[in-house]
C-alpha positions as MATLAB code, in Angstrom:
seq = 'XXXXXXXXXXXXXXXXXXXXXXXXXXXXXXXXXXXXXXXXXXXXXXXXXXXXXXXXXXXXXXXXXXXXXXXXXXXXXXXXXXXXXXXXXXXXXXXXXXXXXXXXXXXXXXXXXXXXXXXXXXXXXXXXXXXXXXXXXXXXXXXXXXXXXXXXXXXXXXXXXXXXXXXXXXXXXXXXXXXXXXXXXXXXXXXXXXXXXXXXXXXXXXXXXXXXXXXXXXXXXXXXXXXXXXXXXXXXXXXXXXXXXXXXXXXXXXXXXXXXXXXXXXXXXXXXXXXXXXXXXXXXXXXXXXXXXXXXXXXXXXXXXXXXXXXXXXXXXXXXXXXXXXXXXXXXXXXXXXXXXXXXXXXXXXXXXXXXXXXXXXXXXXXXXXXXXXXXXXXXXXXXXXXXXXXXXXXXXXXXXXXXXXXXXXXXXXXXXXXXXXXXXXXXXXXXXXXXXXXXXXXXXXXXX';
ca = [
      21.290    6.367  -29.484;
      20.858    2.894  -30.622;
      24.578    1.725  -28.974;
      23.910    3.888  -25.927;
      20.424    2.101  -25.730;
      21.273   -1.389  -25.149;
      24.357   -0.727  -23.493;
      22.393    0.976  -20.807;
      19.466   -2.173  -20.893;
      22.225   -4.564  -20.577;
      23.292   -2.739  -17.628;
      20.108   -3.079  -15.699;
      19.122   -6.766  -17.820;
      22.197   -8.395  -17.984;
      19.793  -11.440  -20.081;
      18.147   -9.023  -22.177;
      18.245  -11.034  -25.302;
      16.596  -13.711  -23.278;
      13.872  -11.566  -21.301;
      10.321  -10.886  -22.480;
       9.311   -7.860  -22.348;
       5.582   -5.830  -22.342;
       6.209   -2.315  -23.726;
       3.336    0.526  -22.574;
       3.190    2.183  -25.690;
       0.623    5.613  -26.014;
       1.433    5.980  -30.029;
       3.157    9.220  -28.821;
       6.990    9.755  -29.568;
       8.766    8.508  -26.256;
       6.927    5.328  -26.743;
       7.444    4.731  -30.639;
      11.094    5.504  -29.967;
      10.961    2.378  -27.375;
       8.951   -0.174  -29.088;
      11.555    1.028  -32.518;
      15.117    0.309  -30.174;
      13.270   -2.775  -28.758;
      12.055   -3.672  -32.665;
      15.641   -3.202  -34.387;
      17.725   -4.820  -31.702;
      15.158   -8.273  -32.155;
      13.897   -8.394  -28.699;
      11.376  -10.972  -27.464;
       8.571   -8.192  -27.056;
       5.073   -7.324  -26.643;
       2.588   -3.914  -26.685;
       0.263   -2.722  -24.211;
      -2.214   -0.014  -24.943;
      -4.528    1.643  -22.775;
      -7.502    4.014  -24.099;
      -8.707    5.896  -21.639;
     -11.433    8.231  -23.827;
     -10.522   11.368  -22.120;
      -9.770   12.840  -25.743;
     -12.842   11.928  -27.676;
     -12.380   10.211  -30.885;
      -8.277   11.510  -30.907;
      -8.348    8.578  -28.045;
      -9.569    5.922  -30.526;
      -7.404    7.004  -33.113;
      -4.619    6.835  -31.274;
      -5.719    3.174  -30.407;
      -6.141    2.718  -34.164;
      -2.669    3.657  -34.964;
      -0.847    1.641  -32.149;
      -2.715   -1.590  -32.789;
      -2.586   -1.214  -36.749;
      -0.195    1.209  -38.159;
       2.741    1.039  -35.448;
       4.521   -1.662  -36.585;
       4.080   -2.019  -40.233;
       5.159    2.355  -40.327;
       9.040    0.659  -39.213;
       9.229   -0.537  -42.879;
      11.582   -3.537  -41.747;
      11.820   -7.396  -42.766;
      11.992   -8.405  -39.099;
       9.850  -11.446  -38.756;
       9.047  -10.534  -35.310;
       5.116   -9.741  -34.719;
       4.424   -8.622  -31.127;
       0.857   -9.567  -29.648;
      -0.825   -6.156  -29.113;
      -3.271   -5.747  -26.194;
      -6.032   -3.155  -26.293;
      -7.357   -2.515  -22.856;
     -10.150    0.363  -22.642;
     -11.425    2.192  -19.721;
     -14.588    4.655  -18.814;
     -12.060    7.070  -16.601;
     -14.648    9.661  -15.844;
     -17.264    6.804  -14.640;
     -14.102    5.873  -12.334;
     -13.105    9.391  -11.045;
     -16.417   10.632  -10.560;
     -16.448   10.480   -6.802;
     -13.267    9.313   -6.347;
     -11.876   12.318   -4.773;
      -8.597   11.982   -7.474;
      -7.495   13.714  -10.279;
      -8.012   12.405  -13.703;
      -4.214   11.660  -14.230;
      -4.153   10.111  -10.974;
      -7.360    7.437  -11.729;
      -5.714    6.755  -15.424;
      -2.275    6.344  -13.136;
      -3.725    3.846  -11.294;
      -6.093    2.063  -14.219;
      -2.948    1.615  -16.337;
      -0.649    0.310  -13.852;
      -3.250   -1.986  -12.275;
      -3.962   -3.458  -15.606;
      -0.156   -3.653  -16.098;
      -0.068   -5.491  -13.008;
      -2.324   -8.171  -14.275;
      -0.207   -9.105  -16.800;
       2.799   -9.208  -14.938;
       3.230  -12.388  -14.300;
       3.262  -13.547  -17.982;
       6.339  -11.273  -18.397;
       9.985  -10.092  -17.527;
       9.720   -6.837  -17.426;
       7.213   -3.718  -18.146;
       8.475   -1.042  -19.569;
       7.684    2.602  -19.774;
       8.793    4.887  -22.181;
       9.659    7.884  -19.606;
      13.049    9.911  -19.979;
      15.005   12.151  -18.763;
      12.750   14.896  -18.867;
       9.829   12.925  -17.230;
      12.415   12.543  -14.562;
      13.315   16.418  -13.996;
       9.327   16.974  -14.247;
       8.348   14.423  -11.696;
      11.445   15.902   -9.185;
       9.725   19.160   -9.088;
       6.169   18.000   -8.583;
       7.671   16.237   -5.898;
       9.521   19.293   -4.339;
       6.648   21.539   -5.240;
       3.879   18.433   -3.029;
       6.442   18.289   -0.379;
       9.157   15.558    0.058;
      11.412   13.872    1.815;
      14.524   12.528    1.129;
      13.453    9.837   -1.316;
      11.637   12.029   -3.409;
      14.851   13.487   -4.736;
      15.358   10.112   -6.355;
      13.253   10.865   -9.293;
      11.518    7.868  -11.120;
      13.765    4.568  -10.460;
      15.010    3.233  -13.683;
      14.145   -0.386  -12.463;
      11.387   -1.012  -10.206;
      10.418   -5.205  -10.406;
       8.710   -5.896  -12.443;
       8.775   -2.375  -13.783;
      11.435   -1.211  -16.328;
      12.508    2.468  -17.560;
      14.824    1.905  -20.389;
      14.639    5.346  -22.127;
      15.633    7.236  -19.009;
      18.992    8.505  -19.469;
      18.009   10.037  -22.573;
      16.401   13.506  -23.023;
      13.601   14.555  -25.361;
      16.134   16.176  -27.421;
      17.498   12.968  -28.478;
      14.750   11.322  -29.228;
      13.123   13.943  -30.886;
      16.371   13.351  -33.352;
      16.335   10.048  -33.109;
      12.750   10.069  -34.814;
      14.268   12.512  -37.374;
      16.690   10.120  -38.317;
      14.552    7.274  -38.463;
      11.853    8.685  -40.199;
       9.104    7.329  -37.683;
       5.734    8.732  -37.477;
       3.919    8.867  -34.534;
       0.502   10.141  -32.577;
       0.645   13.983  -31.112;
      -1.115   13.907  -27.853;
      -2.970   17.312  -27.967;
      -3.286   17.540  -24.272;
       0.186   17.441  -23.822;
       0.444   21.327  -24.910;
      -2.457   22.652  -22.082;
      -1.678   23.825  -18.627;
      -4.726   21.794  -17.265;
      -2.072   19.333  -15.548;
       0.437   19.806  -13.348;
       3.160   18.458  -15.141;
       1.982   20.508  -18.126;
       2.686   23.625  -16.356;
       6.169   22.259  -15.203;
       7.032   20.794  -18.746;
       5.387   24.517  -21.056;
       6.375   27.207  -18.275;
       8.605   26.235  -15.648;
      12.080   24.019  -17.297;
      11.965   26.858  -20.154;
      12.481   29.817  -17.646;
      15.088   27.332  -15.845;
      16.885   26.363  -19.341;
      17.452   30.386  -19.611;
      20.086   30.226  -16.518;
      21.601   26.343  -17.570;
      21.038   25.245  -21.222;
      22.067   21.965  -19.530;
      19.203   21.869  -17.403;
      17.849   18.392  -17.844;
      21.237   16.862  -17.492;
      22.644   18.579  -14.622;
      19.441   17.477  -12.790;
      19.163   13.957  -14.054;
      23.254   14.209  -12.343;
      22.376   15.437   -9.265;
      19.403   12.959   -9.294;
      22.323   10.070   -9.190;
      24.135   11.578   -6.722;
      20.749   11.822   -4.548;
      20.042    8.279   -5.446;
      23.007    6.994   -3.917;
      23.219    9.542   -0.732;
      19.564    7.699   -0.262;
      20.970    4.508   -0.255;
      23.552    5.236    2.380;
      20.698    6.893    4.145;
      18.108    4.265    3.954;
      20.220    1.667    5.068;
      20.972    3.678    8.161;
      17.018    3.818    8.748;
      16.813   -0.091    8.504;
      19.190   -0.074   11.470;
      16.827    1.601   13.321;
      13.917    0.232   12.394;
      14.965   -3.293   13.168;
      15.670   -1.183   16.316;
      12.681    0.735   17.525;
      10.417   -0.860   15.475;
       7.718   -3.715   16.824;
       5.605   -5.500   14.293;
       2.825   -8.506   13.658;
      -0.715   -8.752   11.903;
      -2.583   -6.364   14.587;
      -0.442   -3.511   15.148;
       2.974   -1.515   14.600;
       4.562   -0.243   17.764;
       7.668    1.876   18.664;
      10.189    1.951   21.354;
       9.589    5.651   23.110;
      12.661    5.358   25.390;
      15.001    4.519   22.646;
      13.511    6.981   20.303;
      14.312    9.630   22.875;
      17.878    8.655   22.857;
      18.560    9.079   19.080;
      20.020   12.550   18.206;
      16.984   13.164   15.531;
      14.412   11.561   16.795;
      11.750   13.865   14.747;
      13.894   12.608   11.071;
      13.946    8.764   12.697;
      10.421    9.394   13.376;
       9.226   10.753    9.591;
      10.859    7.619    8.412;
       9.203    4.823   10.592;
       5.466    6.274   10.181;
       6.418    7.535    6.546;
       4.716    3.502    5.284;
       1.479    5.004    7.473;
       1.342    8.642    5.267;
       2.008   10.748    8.746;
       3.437   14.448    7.435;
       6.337   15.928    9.161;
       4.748   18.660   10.844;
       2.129   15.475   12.442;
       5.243   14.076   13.465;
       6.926   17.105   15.061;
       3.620   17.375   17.359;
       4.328   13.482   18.047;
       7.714   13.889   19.212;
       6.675   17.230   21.566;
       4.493   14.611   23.282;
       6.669   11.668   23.963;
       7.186   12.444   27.209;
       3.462   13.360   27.974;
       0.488   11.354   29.135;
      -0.767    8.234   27.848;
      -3.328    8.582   25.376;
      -3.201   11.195   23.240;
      -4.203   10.188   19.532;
      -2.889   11.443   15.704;
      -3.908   10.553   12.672;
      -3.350   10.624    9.208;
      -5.916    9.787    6.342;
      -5.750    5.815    6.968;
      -4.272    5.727    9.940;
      -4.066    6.578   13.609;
      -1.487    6.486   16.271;
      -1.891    6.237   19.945;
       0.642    7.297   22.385;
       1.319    4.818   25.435;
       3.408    4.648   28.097;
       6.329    3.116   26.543;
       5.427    2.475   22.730;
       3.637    4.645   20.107;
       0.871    2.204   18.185;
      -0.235    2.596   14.933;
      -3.709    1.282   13.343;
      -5.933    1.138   10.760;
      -8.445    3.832   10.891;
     -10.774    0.725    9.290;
      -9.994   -1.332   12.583;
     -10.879    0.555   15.019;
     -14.616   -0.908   15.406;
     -16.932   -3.372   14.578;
     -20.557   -2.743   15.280;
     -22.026   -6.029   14.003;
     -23.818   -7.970   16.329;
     -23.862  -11.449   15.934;
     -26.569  -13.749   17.143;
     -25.393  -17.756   17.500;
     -28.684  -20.018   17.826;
     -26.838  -23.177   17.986;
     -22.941  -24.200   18.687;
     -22.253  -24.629   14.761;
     -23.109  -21.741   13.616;
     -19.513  -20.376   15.927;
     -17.662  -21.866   12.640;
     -19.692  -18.989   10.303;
     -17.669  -16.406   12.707;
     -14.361  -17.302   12.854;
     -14.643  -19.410   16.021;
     -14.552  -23.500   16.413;
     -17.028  -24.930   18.433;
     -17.580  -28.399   20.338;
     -19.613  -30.007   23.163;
     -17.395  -32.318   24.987;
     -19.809  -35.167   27.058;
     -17.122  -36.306   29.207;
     -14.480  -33.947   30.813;
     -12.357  -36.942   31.007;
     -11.731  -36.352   26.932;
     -10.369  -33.041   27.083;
      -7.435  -31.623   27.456;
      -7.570  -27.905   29.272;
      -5.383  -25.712   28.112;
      -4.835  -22.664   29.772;
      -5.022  -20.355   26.607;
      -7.387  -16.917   26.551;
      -8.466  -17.426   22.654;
     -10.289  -20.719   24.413;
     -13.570  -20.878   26.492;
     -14.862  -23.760   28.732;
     -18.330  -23.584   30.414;
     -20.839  -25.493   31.980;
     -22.950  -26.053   29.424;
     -26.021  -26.097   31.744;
     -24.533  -22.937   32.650;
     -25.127  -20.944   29.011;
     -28.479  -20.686   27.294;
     -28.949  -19.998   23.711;
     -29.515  -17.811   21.382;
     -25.960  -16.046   22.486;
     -24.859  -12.877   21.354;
     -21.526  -11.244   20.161;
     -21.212   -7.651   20.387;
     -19.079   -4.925   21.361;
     -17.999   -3.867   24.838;
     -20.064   -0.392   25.942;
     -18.866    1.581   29.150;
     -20.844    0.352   32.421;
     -19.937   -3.056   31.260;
     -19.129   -5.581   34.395;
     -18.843   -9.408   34.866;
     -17.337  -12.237   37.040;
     -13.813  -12.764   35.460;
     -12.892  -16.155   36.324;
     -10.277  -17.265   39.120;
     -11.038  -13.758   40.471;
     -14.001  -12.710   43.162;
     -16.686  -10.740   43.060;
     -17.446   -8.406   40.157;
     -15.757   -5.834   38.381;
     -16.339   -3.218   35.820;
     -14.477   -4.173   32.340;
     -12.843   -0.252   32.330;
     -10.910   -1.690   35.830;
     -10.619   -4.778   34.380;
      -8.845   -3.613   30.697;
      -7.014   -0.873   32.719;
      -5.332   -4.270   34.917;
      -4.613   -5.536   31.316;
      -2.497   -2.557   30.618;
      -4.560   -2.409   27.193;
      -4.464    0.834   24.816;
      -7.519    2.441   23.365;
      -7.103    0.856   20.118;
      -6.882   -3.074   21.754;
     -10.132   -1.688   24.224;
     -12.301   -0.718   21.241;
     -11.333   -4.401   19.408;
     -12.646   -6.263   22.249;
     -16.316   -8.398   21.660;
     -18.361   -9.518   24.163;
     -20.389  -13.511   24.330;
     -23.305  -12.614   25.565;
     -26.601  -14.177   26.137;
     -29.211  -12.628   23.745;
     -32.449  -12.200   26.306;
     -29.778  -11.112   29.230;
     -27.424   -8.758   26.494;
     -25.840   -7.791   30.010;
     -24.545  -10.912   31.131;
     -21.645  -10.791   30.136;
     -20.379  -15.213   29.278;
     -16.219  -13.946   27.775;
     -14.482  -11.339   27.590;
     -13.290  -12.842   23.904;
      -9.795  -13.590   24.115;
      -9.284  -12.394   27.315;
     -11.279  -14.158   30.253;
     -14.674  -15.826   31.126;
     -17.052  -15.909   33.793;
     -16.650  -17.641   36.772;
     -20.256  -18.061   36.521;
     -20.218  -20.408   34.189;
     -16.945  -22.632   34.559;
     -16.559  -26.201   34.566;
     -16.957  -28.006   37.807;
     -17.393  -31.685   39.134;
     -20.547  -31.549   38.557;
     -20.301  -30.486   34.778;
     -21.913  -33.142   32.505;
     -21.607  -31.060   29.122;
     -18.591  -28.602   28.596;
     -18.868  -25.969   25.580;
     -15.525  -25.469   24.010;
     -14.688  -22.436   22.205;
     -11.952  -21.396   19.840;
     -11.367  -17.687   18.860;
      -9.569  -18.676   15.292;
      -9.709  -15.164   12.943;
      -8.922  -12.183   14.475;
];
């Protein structure tokens, strides 16, 4: 196992002898195995160890073991000593209301943590194998997939590293045999409280009954699956870069040339797959692209609106902002993601015709204003235009969507709320715009959106 070892980390670290690595070791046996292979071959290596307390005092002694007894129990001259990092977490003070499972929270607490560190290192690596890998292919089948969860776990994953993958528990169950390496038992590891558990104790037995060679035939078909994805995903860039319109604000994509693709549900999954929309979401999506304007899905962070030619998606957190703002004086614009300026002498300024900019008559505006959301009934005098006009005509002449409608603020004046000064970043009352007679002009810059 040794020679299969680094032939296989040479193959995905070509400069292993040079790397540094940070090994994620639990003191159970995948991970003793790993920090032994890394130990014997002389890599540049360190140990991270994560105590959750979800065991009670077997926790602590499993932190005990990997910080003190890990490393001397290899019996070997090497005159390499790794740094060891302890990190410990309260995981039941994190879950509790967190709406996720306890293996999900310690998921997320260990690789966060792992994350920190990152940058001081090559590569993390995690002891999983090729069992982990059959395991997490049925949880995936069992949660619902699609194609990429037939992948399994992905041996290298920057800056994250899976050395011990091709090899099954088998073989490193004899590998510790042969080694003579003692190591923690995780007790938790034999109840059917976890998913996994259930997978690992009940389900791969029955399945080893019809193919002794269970674990290996899977891990194959897992690298055949791996590379049909490739082909497959690089297919899906092509029509991303396609249908697919993105900045900051918003995602949008093409209806018409959606409708022209021969699987436009599949094409679909794919491009809101990033935004966590199910298939059977999408299938209602695609029965409505050639319905009215309007109608509205959503998935647990997200929603998507259905125009006339594009679907847009949003955050679910962007969809409103109910703070009003009160501005006593023209400085305090700068607290709100605006620039402000009075300009004495029209002469001195340049007007550019841009809709994140305001120009009034100073004379014309009287403080305290207020900022604050658009409400139906809404109307003003949009400037160049006459008379006035209700801001549901006027967004509906703007072509905007409901998600752009419910973004828009309001300048207001604070003792007339209903006098409306901009439309911010759209238009501003001809009430109030610079004319010959103008002494003072109040400049305003929309900056943050």
């Amino acid at each position: 196992m040794k020679v299969q070892f680094i032939t296989h980390l040479e193959s995905l670290v070509p400069n292993y002898k040079k790397a540094k690595f940070l090994l994620a070791v639990s003191g159970g046996i995948d991970s003793v195995v790993m920090t032994h292979l890394f130990y014997t071959h002389q890599l540049h290596f360190d140990i991270a160890h994560c105590n959750f307390h979800l065991r009670g005092e077997e926790s602590n002694q499993d932190m005990n073991f990997v910080q003190n007894e890990l490393i001397p129990g290899f019996h070997s001259t090497s005159e390499h000593k790794p740094s060891i990092f302890i990190k410990e977490f309260d995981t039941f003070a994190v879950q509790k209301d967190s709406g996720n499972s306890i293996e999900m929270v310690a998921r997320d607490l260990r690789y966060d943590w792992f994350r920190e560190m990152a940058d001081q290192y090559d590569f993390i690596c995690t002891a999983h194998h090729a069992n982990d890998n059959t395991e997490t292919l049925f949880l995936h089948l069992i949660r619902g997939t699609g194609y990429k969860g037939l992948n399994g776990i992905p041996e290298l994953n920057q800056p994250f590293l899976r050395p011990l993958l091709p090899f099954s528990s088998e073989q490193i169950l004899q590998y510790v045999k042969t080694n003579d390496l003692i190591y923690r038992f995780d007790s938790s590891n034999s109840s059917d409280q976890y998913h996994r558990n259930k997978i690992r104790n009940r389900v791969i037995p029955v399945l080893e009954e019809i193919n002794p060679s269970l674990i290996a035939t899977m891990n194959k078909n897992m690298a055949l699956f791996n590379k049909q994805y490739s082909f497959y995903e690089n297919q899906i860039q092509q029509l991303k870069d396609k249908l697919l319109v993105q900045n900051e604000l918003e995602t949008k994509i093409k209806i018409e040339e959606l409708l022209l693709e021969t699987n436009p549900e599949i094409i679909l999954f794919e491009l809101l797959s990033p935004f966590e929309f199910n298939f059977s979401t999408v299938e209602q999506i695609v029965k409505q692209l050639k319905g009215e304007s309007g109608k509205q899905f959503y998935s647990e962070h997200y929603m998507l609106i259905k125009d006339r030619s594009f679907l847009f998606v949003y955050p679910k957190n962007g969809l409103q902002n109910n703070d009003l703002i009160t501005i006593n004086e023209p400085k305090e614009f700068n607290l709100y993601g605006f620039e402000a300026q009075i300009v004495h002498n029209s002469k001195d300024l340049t007007f550019v015709k841009d809709p994140q900019i305001a120009y009034f008559d100073l004379s014309k505006v009287h403080f305290p204003l207020l900022i604050r959301n658009w409400k139906e009934g809404d109307s003003f005098y949009p400037f160049g235009m006459k008379g006035k006009r209700k801001l549901s005509d006027f967004f509906k002449d703007l072509k905007l969507n409901l998600f752009q409608k419910q973004q828009i603020s309001l300048l207001c004046e604070l003792n007339h709320p209903d006098q409306i000064l901009w439309v911010i970043g759209h238009r501003t009352n001809d009430k109030c715009k610079v004319d010959p007679k103008t002494e003072q002009i109040l400049v305003i810059k929309k900056i943050m959106n």
